[in-house]
N, C-alpha and C positions, 0 to 999 in steps of 0.2 A: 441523438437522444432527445429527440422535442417533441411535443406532442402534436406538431401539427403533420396531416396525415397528407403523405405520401401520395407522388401517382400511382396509380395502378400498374404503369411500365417500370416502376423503379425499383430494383430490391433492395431498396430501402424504405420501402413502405412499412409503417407502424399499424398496428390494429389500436385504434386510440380508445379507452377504457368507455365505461359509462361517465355520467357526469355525477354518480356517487362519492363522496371526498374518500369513504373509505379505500374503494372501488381505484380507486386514481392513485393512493398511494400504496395501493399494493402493486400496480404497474408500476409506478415510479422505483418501487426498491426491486422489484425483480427485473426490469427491464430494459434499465436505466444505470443503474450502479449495480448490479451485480448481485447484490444482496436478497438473493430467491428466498432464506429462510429466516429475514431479518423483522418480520411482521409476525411470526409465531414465535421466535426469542422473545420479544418485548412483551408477544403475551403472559409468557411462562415466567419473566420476570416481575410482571403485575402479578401475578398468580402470586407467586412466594413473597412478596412483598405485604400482599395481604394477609396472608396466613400469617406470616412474623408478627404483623402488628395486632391481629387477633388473637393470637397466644400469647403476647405478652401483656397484652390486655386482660385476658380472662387469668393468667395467672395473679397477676398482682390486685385485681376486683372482680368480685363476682359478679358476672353479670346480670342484672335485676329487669327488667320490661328492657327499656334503649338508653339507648349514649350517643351521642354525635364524637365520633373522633374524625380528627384530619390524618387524609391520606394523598399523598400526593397533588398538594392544592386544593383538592376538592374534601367535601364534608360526606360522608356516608356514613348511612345507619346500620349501627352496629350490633347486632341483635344472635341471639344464639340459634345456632341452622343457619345461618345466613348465606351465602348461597357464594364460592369462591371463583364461581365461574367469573373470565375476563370477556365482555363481549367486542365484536368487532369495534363501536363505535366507542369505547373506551381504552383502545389499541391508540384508536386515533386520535383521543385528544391526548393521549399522552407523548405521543408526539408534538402535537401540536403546542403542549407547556413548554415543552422541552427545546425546540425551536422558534421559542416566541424572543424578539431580539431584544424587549429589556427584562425579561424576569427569567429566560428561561437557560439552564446550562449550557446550550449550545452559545446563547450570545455573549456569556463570560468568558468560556472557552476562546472563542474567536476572537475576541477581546487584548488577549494576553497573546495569542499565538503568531507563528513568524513561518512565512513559506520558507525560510532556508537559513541556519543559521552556522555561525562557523565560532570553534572553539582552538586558536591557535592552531594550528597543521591539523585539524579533523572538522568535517563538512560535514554537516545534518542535513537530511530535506525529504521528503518523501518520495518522490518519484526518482526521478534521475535527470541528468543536465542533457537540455533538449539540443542537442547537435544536430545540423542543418542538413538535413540528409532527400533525398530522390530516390525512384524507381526507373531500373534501368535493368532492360532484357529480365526483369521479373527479378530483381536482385535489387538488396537496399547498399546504396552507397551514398557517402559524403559527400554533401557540393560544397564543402570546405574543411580540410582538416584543424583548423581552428576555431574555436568556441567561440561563436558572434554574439554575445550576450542578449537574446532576443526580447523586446519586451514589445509585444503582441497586442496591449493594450492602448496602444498610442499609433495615432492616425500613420504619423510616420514610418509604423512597425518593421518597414522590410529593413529598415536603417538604425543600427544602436548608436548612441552617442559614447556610450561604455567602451571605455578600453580593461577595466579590471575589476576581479572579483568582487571587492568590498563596495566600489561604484554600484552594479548591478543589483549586489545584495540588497542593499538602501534603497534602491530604486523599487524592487518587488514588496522589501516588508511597508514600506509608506506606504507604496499601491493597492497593499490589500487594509493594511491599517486604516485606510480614507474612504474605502469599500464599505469595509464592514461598519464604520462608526455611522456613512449614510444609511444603511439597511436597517440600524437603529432607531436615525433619526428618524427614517420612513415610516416606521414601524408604530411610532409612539403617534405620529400626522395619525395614523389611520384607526386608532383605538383610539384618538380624540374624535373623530368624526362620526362613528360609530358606522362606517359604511365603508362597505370592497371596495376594491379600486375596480371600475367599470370600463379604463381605459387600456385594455389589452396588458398580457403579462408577460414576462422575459421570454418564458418557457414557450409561447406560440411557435418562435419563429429564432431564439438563440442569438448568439453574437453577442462581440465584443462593441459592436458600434447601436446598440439595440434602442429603437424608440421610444416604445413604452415607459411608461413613468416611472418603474424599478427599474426597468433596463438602463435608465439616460444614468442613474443614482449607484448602482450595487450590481448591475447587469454583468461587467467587466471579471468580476472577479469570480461568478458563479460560470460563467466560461471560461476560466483560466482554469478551473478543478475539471473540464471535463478532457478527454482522448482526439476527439474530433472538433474542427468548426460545422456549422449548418449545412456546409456543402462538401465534407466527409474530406474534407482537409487534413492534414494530422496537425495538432496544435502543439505550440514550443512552448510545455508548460513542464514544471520541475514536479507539481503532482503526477500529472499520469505518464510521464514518460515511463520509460525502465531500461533496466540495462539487460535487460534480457528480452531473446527473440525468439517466439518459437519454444519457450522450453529452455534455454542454452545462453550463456553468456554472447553479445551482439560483436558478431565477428568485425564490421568495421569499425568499432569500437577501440576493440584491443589485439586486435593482429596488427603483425611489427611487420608490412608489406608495403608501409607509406615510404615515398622517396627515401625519405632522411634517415627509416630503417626503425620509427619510432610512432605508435600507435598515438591517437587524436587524447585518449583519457590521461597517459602519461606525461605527452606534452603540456597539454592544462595543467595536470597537478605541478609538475614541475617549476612552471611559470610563478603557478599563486601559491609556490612552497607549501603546497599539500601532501600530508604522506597517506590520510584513510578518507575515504567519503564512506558514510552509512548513510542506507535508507532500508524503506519498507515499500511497499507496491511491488505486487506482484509475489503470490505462493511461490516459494522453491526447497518443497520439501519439509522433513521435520526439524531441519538446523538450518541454520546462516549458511551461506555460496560464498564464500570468502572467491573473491577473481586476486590473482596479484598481477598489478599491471606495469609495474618492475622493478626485477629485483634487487639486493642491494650489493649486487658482481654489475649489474646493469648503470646504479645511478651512481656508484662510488659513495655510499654510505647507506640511509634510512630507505627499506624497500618501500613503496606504494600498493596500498589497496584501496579495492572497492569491496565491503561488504553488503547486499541487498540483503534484511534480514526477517523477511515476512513468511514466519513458518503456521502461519493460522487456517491453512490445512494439512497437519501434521498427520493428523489421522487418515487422510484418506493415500499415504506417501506407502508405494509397492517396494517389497524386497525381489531380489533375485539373485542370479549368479551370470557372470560372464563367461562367454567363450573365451579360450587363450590363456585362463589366470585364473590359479587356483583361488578360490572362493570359498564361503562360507555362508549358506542361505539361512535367512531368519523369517522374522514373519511380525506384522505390524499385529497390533493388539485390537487395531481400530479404533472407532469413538467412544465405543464402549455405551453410559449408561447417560452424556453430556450430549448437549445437545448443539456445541459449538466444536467444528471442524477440527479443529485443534486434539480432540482427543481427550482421554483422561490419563495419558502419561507422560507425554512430551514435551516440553519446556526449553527454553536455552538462554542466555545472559551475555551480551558480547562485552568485555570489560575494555575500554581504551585506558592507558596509564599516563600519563603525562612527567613528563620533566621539566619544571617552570623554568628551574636554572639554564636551562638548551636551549625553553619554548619547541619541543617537540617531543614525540609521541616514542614514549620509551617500550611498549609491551603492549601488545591484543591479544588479553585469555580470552577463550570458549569454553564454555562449559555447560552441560543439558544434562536430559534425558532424550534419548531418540520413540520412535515410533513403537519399536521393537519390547522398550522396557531398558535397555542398555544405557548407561551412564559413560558420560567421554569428560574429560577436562582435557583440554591446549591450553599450557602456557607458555605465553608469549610465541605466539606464528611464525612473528616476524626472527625469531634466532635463527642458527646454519642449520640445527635440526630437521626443523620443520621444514625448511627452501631444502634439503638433500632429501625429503621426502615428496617434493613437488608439490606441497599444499598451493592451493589458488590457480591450478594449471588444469591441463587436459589430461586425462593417463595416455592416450595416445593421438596420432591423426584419423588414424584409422577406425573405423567403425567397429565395434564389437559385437555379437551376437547376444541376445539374451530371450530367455522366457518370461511373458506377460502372466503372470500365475492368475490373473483378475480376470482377463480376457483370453486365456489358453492359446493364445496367441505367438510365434515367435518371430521378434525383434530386431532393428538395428538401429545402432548410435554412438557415439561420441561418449564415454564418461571424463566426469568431472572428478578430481580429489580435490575433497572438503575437508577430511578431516584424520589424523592420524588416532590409531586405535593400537597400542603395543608397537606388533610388528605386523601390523595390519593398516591399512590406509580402505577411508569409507569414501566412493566414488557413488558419481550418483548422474544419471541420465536424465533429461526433460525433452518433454515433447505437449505441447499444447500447455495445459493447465495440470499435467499428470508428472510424477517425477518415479523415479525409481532409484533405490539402495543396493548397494553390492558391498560388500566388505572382502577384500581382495590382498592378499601377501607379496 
């Protein structure tokens, strides 16, 4: 994902934009981060942002010839008929405020923010913990079943000095903390000078060990948030990892097929007295993938989870029914009249409970709305309830058959139970970036 272009033998050649800044960052959000419809959101949000401040203007003073009011840092004239259209090049300086590193919220945000934090027995971070994995006969597998604390940013990288959790942790939040406070310091050099930097930019050419004069300063950490290094490596970073492959929780992950009889995520937790990791990266549907990766017949007390809880394409999440199990087919409502993924009825809350007195994690409610319109509460997963209903597990090994109603299509895969509904359990299949629902007896 860098802009610099590609051979012509390589399928990894980029078509690089114009040299329009608008033009640039519409490739960069659609083709780069993912975010294809993230340049007409922020129009639609300058839109009604304006309108707000014009009707409460016009309500509270009439309007007479002009007024300067301020709007989003800038001064515009404020006149009646004024015209609410957002143009391209007002998309992009509102960007541009907004990621400016001393006045703008992205540089307060980063400011305050932590690649990974841990609240006694429960793990925050957003991607997932990058275990050291290979491609063998087309198959992902572990070149270690224990977590090598990787930090990717130091010359020495193939080597951690880390033997534990809260080591590495400290390690990564400084690393981006001393990141981000240069990108600052950079930032303020360059609006004192009143002139671009003429000496090549991160994004040319990518890396952690990058030339350029951002790169030598803040280079480091704007390659740690991406999927790949420059030469389509896969990077060990806790943003973009995921615990899912394919659609489907990452089989060498959490199959119990390692020697000892005991999967690589269980083992970690177990070590650094972990019982929940949450994160977000990566759509799986319109609720949370609760995985249990073991149970509490397995560890002799508190089960282990991992919940990934990124349901922000809720709305575009398929119903169906499976072969084998009686079912109940429903029907997603869609996006409806919103213009983010997500939908206009689906929602969810994952609650952790704590026991200071223990220091550990007494309860995880769930509780939503799904795609369909339906409302679910789980409380507490973790009791015998939930585990004799298989939550966090597969409903089988075997493949089930199902109908693609989107693509009239018929199926096969693997379902997952997510989540208990009565005397109904909601299972749900992924493939690609697509998920599917079944609710099954």
């Amino acid at each position: 994902p860098h802009f610099k272009e590609r051979s012509t033998q390589s399928k990894f050649r980029l078509v690089v934009p114009s040299e329009s800044a608008t033009e640039r960052l519409k490739w960069m959000l659609g083709k780069t981060m993912g975010s294809v419809d993230a340049f007409e959101f922020r129009r639609s949000e300058l839109k009604k942002e304006r309108l707000t401040i014009l009707n409460s203007t016009s309500s509270s003073n009439k309007l007479r010839g002009s007024k300067n009011y301020h709007y989003s840092h800038h001064s515009y004239e404020v006149m009646e008929g004024i015209d609410l259209q957002i143009t391209d090049e007002e998309v992009f300086q509102s960007y541009i405020r907004s990621c400016d590193p001393s006045t703008g919220l992205m540089g307060e945000y980063l400011s305050h923010a932590k690649l990974i934090i841990r609240f006694g027995p429960a793990l925050f971070l957003h991607g997932a913990l990058p275990f050291s994995i290979a491609v063998e006969d087309g198959s992902i597998v572990l070149t270690s079943t224990d977590f090598e604390f990787p930090t990717p940013w130091k010359e020495n990288c193939g080597t951690s000095n880390h033997s534990t959790l809260l080591e590495w942790m400290n390690d990564l939040n400084q690393f981006a903390s001393s990141q981000v406070k240069s990108w600052k310091e950079y930032g303020v050099e360059l609006s004192k000078s009143h002139q671009p930097s003429r000496d090549g930019v991160w994004a040319t050419d990518g890396g952690y060990f990058n030339d350029t004069p951002g790169g030598k300063r803040f280079g480091a950490l704007l390659q740690y948030g991406m999927g790949t290094l420059p030469h389509h490596v896969k990077n060990t970073s806790v943003v973009y990892n995921s615990w899912m492959s394919d659609g489907m929780p990452r089989s060498e992950l959490f199959c119990d097929k390692q020697p000892d009889g005991k999967n690589p995520v269980g083992r970690f937790m177990k070590n650094e007295k972990l019982q929940i990791i949450l994160s977000g990266h990566q759509p799986i549907g319109d609720m949370p993938w609760p995985i249990l990766v073991s149970s509490r017949d397995e560890t002799n007390g508190s089960a282990r989870w991992v919940i990934p809880c990124d349901t922000s394409f809720s709305g575009d999440t398929g119903w169906t029914t499976t072969d084998g199990c009686e079912s109940t087919m429903r029907k997603n409502v869609g996006r409806g009249s919103v213009k983010s993924g997500r939908g206009e009825v689906s929602i969810c809350e994952t609650l952790v409970k704590f026991c200071h007195s223990k220091n550990e994690v007494s309860a995880i409610d769930m509780h939503g709305c799904l795609s369909d319109g339906s409302n679910y509460v789980m409380k507490n997963i973790t009791s015998n309830d939930y585990e004799n209903f298989r939550i966090g597990r597969a409903l089988a090994t075997e493949q089930k058959r199902f109908y693609d109603t989107s693509s009239g299509i018929s199926r096969e895969g693997i379902f997952w139970i997510k989540a208990k509904f009565g005397h109904q359990r909601l299972v749900s299949h992924g493939k690609g970036y697509n998920v599917w629902n079944a609710l099954i007896r």
